[in-house]
N, C-alpha and C positions, 0 to 999 in steps of 0.2 A: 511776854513770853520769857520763860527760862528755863537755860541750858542746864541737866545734870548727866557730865556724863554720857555723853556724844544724845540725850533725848532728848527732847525739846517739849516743857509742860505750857501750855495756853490752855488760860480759864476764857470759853469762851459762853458769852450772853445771849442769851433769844433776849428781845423788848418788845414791848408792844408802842406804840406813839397815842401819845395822851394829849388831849389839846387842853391848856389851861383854860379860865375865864376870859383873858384877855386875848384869844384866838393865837396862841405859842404853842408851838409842837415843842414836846418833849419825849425823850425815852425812859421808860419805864420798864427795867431788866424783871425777868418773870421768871426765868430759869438760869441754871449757869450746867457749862458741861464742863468739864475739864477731859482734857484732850492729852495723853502722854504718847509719842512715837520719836523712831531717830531722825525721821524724814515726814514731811506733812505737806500731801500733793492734794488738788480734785479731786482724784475719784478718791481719798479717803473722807472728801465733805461728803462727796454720793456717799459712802459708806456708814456715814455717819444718819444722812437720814433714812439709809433703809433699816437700818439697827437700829436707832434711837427714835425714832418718828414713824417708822414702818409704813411708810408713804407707799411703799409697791403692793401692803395690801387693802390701804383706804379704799372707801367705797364711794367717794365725793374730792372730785379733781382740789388739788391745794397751791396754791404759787406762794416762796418764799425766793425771799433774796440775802444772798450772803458778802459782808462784805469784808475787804483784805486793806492792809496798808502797803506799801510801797515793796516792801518785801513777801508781800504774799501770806501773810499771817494773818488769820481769820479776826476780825474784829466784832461783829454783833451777826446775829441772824433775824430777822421778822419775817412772821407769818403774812404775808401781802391782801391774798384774799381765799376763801374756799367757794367752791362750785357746786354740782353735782357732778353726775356722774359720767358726764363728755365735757364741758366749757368752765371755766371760772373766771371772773370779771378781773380785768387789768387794772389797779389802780394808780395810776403811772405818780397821781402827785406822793403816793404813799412810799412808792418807793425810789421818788426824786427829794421827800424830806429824811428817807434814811440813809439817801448818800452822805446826806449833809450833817447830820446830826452825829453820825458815827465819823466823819473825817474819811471818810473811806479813798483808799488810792486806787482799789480795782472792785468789782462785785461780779458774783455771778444771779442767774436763779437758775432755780430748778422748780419743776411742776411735776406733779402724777397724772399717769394716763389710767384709769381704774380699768378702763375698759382694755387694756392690753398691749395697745396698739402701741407700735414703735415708731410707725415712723410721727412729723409732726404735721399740724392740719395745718390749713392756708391760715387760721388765727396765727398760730405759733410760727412761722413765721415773719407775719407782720410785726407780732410783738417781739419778734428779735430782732427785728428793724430797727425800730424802734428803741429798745431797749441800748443799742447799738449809738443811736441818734442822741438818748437822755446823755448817754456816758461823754459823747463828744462834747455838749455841750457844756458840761462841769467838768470838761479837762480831766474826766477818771474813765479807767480802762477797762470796760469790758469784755472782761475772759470767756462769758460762753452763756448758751442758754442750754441746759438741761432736761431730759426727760426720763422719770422713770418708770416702768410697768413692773410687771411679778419678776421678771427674768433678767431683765438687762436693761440698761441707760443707755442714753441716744445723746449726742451732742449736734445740736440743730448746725451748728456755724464749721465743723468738720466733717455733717452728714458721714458720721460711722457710729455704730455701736458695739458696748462693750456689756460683755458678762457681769451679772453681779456678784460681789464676790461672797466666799462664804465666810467661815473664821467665827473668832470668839469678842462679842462684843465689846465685852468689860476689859479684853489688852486694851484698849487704843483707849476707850472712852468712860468718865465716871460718871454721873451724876451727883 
């Protein structure tokens, strides 16, 4: 991350996890975004995937997880798994080898509901259980599970939702 000027730039990586010959996860960086604001919270990653990823109008549910260091600064993002268009399969060791791989001190995910819905099923719950459960266990902090539809994001572990918002993509983000 670097400060210009009270803004704060992070080039941040999607990867995908590649497993060598010798069965070793590794990350494999596929895109880079670069990210320029004076402040960089949550709902600007929401922000990020409904402008950059346009997840609220997929037509095939997606699970990504993103993860932060110790200060909160986004470090990798992966795509976890895609669905259709109500469920998409958890793959928890995919996203217990990218805590690891990336160093990560906190992560969140976020998923799409294509079909609208806001609030989350009895899956998503579970898997914020869960997900809740993985972070304990590797001593990294679990900030939230995520959901987003056409309209507005739901944060499962606050049970509120918020507006999405509008604005001009290309301020905050480049590719």
């Amino acid at each position: 991350m670097k400060k210009n000027c009270d803004t704060t730039h992070i080039d941040l990586n999607e990867y995908i996890i590649i497993t060598t010959n010798e069965g070793l996860p590794f990350l494999h960086p596929i895109k880079q975004i670069e990210i320029t604001k004076e402040t960089l919270e949550i709902k600007d990653i929401i922000d990020l995937f409904v402008k950059a990823y346009r997840m609220n109008e997929m037509d095939s549910e997606r699970l990504y997880i993103v993860t932060f260091n110790y200060q909160a600064v986004p470090k990798g993002i992966c795509l976890v798994s895609v669905g259709d268009n109500k469920t998409t399969m958890n793959c928890y060791r995919t996203i217990g080898e990218f805590l690891l791989l990336t160093g990560a001190e906190k992560f969140i995910t976020i998923h799409n509901h294509p079909d609208c819905s806001e609030e989350p099923s009895a899956d998503d719950l579970i898997v914020a259980t869960r997900l809740e459960q993985i972070g304990n266990m590797f001593d990294i902090e679990f900030l939230g599970s995520f959901i987003i539809n056409r309209y507005k994001y739901y944060n499962i572990e606050k049970k509120s939702s918020f507006e999405l918002e509008g604005g001009d993509f290309n301020e905050k983000f480049r590719w």
